[in-house]
N, C-alpha and C positions, 0 to 999 in steps of 0.2 A: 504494500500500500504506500503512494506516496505520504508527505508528509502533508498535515494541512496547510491551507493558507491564511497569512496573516494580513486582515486588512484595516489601517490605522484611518482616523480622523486627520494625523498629519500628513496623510500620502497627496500628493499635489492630485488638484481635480476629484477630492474627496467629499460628498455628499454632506448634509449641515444638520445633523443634528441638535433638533430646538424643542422647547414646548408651542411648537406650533404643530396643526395638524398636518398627518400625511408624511412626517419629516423621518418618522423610523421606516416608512417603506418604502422611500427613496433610498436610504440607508441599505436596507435589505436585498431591494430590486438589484442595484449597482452591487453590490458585493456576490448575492447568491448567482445572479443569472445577467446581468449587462455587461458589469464591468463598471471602470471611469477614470479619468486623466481629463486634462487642459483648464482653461480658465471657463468663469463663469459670465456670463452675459448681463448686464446692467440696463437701469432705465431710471428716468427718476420723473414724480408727475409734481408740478408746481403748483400752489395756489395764490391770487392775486391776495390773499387774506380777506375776500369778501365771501358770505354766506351763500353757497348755490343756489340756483333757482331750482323750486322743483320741478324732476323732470332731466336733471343733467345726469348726463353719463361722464363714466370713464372705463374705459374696455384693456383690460387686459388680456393677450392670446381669446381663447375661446370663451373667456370668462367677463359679462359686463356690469357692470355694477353702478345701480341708480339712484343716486338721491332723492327719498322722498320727507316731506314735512311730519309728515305720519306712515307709519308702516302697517297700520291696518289695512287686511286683506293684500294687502304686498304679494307679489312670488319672491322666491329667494335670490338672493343678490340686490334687494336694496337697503340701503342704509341711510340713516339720521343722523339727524344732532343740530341742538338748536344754538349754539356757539360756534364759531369755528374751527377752535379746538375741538370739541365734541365732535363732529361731522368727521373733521379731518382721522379724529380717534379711531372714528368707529369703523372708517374707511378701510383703516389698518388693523383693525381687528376680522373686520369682512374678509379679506386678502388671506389672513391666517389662518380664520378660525376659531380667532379667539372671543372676549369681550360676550354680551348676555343676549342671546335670542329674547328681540322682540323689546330691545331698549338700544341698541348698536346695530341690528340687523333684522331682516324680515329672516321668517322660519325656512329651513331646506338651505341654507347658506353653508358651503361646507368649502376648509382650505383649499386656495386656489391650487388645483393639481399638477401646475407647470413651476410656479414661482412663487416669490416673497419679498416679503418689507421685513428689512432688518431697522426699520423708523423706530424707536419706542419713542422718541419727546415731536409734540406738535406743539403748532404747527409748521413745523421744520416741514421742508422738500419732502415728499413720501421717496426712498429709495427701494427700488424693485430691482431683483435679484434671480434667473433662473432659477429653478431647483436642482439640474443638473448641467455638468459644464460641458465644455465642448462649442462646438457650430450650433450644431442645432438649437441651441440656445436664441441663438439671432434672429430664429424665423417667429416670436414668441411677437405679434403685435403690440401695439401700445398707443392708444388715443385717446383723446376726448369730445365730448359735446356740451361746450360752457364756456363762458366769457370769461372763465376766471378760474381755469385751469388751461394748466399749459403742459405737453411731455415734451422729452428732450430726443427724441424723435420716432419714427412710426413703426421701430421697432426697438427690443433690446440689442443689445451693441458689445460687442468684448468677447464674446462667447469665443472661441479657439482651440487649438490642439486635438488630439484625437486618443481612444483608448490607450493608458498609458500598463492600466493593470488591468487584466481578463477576469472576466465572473467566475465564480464557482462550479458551473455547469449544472445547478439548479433550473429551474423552471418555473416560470408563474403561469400556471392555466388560465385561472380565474380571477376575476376584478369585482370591483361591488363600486359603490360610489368611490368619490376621491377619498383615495387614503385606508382600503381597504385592500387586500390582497392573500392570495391562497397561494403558496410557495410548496416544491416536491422535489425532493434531493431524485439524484438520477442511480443509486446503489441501494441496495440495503433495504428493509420495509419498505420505504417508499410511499408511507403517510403521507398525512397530507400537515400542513400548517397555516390557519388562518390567522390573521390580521388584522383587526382593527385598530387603525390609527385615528381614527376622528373624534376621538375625545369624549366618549359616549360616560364615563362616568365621573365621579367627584371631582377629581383632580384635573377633570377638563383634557385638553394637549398634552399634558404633563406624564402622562401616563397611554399606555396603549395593552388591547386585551385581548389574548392570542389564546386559541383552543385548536387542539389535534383533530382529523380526521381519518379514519381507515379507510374511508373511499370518498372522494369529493365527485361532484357532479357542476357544482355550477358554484356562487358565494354564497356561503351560510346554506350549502345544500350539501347533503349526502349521508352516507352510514359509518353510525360508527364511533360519534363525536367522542372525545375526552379531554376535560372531563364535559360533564353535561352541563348546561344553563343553570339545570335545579340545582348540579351537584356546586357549582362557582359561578357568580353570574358574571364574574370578568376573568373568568377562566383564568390562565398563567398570565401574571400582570411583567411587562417592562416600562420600567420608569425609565424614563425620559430626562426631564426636566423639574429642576424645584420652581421655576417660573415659567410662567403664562407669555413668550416673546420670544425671540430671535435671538437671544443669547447664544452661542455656539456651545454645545455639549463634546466633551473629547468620547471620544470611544473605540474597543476596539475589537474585532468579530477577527475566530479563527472557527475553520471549516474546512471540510474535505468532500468526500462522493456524499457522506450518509448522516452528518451530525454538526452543528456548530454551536458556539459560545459565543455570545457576546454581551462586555462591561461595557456600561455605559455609565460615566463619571458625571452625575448628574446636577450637581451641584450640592447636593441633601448634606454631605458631608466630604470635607472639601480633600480630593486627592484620591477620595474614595469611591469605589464601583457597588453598582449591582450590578448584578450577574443576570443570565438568562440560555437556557436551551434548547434545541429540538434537535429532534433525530434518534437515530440506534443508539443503546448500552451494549456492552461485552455481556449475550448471556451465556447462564452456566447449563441453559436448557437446551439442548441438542434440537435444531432443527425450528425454537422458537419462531416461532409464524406472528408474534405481537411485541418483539422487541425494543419498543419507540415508546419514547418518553417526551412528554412537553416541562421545563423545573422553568421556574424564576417567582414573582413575589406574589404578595394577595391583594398591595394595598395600594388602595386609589385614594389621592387626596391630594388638597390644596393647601398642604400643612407639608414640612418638613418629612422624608420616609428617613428614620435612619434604622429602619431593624428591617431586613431581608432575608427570608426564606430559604434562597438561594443560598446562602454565605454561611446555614444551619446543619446541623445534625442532629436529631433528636434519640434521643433511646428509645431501642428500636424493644418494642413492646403491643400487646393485646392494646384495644381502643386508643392506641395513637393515630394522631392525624398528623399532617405535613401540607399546610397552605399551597399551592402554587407547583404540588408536587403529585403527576399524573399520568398512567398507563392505559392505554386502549385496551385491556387485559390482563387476568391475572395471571398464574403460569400454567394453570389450566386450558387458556384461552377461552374457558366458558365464560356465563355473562358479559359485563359490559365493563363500563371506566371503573379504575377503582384508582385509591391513592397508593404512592409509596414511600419511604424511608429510604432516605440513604447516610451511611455510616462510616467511619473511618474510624482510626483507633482512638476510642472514648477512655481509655483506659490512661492514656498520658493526654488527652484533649478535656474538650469541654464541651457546651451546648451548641459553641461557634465551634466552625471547622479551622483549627487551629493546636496547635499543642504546649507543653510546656517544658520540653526537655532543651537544656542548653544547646546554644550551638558556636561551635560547635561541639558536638556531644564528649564530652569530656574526658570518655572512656578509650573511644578508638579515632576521634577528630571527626567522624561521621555526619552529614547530611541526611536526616531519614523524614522517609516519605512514607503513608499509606494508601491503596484504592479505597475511593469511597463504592461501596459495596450496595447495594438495593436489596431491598425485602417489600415483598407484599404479603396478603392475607391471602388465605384459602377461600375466602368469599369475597367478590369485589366490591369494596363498597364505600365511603369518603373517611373511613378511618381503617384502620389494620383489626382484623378479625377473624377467628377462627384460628387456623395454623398458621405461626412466622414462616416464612421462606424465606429462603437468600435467593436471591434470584439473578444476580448477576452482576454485575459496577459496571463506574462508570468508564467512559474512554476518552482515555486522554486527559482528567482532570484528577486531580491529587488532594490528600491532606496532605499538608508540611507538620511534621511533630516537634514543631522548636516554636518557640516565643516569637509573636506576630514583632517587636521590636527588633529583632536579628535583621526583619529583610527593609528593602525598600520595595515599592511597588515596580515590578518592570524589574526586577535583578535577575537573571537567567544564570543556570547552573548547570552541569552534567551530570549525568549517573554515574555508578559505579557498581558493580557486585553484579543483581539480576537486575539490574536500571545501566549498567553498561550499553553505552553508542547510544543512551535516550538523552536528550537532550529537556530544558523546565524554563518556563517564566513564569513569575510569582506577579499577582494579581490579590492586591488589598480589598476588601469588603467595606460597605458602611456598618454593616451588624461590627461594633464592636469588639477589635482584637481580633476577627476574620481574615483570614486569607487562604488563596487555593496556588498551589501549582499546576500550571498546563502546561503538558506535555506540547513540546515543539517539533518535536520529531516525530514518525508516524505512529495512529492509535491504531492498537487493537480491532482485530476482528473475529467475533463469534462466529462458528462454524450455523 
């Protein structure tokens, strides 16, 4: 198996993640299945500083957007505001996504699917930004219909360069509105992974709410789901962003044929990641037909997240649950979603995946590592029940058994011993005293 690939927020022509909507599956598109390099394309729409008439436009690519005095009975894409700040505000929240249906915007307004305003103060110039870089970028229109708007010309402008880094060779089938999307690695199960980026709970943009599927048919269609609506109704959560705006989020996705990871440094706690994944585990079940796991957090909010699910290990135990932690099957393959566990050695760690043995280890100058391992229940069901099973771990991602203060975030190491020619970069948590090693050199594959 080759090794995965690593694809950073700093690679030039790198997608923007924001707590704007849409913005993690431009993220995803571009890394699992397009690719991305070159610059991004600009535009900027100006106001004379007088309050629109109603009735004015301003048109971005396929998207136009109308100010009215009142947005009752509106379609979507108009917006208000009885200031010019206000107006100009909500204009910028219209384009993103953000700001409150039906006081900034008419209902069905959803991020514009091409571009963005990195504007957060009015009434400054609104600045308009592709969503991804390259040419294509330049073919993205830009006008208006008003005395008292001006753009800086009839298209965006700057767009440049060409693929600099190749996709993953993932696949997106299916779409749903802007900012939804259903992704399907090309090895392995070959689940499906849905997407929503539109900000449908608490936390707005700031958060997006992804659920497995065993067989997709179209968006939000098919058999199989995990987990269910009933069982998480924002299924595996990635956090995004601790703000509602165009702040630039660092982040960093690695991925092969059949599985990926990716931290997204979201602000919540500063230096530190959440986590999130999809794809196959290493199982220990010969011939397993349900091996796919969806892991990352539970919580949507417009409040600070700093404790992730992701970055946990619970004791592995009868009626434990695990947030944001979910299998299409148990190792029966009967029934449906159930939850699972996963564990590393609890015995020198803690509730966080982390340990507390020197390092280095005093004994033999040792670096040591454990597999975090999976267990489900013998009934599938949103807590662990019936018979523990081990069912199998994870791939490619580690506990470290030494004190989270040894590393820095980003410090990469070698193996040695039965970790000989593997290759580790350590990746800090916001859960407190968290952190994982990922393997950088190729993972594991279950027969």
């Amino acid at each position: 198996m080759p090794a995965p690939t690593i694809y950073r927020s700093t690679d030039p022509g790198a997608p923007v993640l924001m707590g704007v909507g849409g913005s993690l599956v431009d993220v995803l598109t571009a890394c699992l299945v397009d690719g991305y390099g070159g610059s991004f394309a600009t535009g900027v729409i100006t106001n004379d500083g007088v309050l629109l008439t109603d009735g004015d436009t301003v048109t971005i690519g396929s998207i136009t957007y109308t100010y009215r005095t009142s947005l009752t009975g509106q379609p979507a894409y108009a917006f208000t505001g009885a200031t010019v700040a206000g107006m100009l505000g909500s204009l910028v929240n219209a384009i993103n996504g953000n700001g409150i249906v039906g006081t900034n915007y008419s209902a069905g307004t959803l991020a514009h699917p091409d571009a963005y305003t990195t504007t957060v103060s009015v009434p400054a110039p609104i600045a308009i930004s592709s969503r991804r870089a390259g040419t294509p970028g330049n073919s993205i229109a830009l006008s208006e219909n008003s005395t008292h708007l001006t753009v800086s010309g009839a298209n965006l402008t700057g767009g440049s360069g060409s693929i600099t880094k190749t996709g993953a060779g993932w696949t997106r089938p299916f779409t749903g509105a802007g900012g939804q999307a259903v992704y399907r690695p090309p090895a392995g199960s070959r689940f499906y992974l849905q997407v929503d980026d539109t900000g449908p709970g608490g936390g707005g943009a700031r958060d997006a709410r992804n659920f497995g599927w065993e067989n997709a048919t179209a968006w939000n269609t098919g058999t199989g789901q995990f987990p269910t609506a009933a069982q998480a109704t924002a299924g595996s959560v990635i956090r995004k962003s601790s703000t509602l705006d165009a702040t630039a989020r660092a982040w960093t996705l690695l991925v092969d044929d059949r599985t990926f990871y990716l931290f997204t440094y979201s602000g919540d706690s500063a230096g530190l990641a959440h986590g999130f994944s999809f794809g196959d585990f290493y199982s220990f079940l010969p011939g397993d037909l349900y091996k796919c796991l969806i892991m990352g957090g539970s919580s949507e909010s417009g409040s600070l997240v700093t404790s992730t699910q992701f970055f946990q290990h619970p004791t592995v135990g009868l009626a434990i649950s695990h947030a944001g932690h979910w299998l299409p099957r148990n190792y029966s393959g009967a029934g449906g979603s159930t939850v699972f566990l996963k564990a590393g050695d609890q015995a020198t760690g803690a509730t966080t995946i982390a340990g507390t043995l020197g390092f280095p280890n005093p004994c033999d100058g040792g670096l040591y590592v454990a597999p975090l391992r999976i267990f489900d229940g013998s009934t599938p069901a949103s807590s662990i029940t019936g018979t523990i099973n081990m069912r199998g771990r994870l791939r490619g991602l580690y506990q470290a058994m030494h004190a989270v203060g040894s590393f820095a975030d980003g410090d990469t190491f070698s193996g040695v011993g039965d970790y000989a020619g593997r290759n580790f970069m350590i990746v800090k948590g916001t859960q407190t005293g968290a952190f994982v090693a990922v393997e950088t050199t190729a993972w594991d594959v279950s027969t």
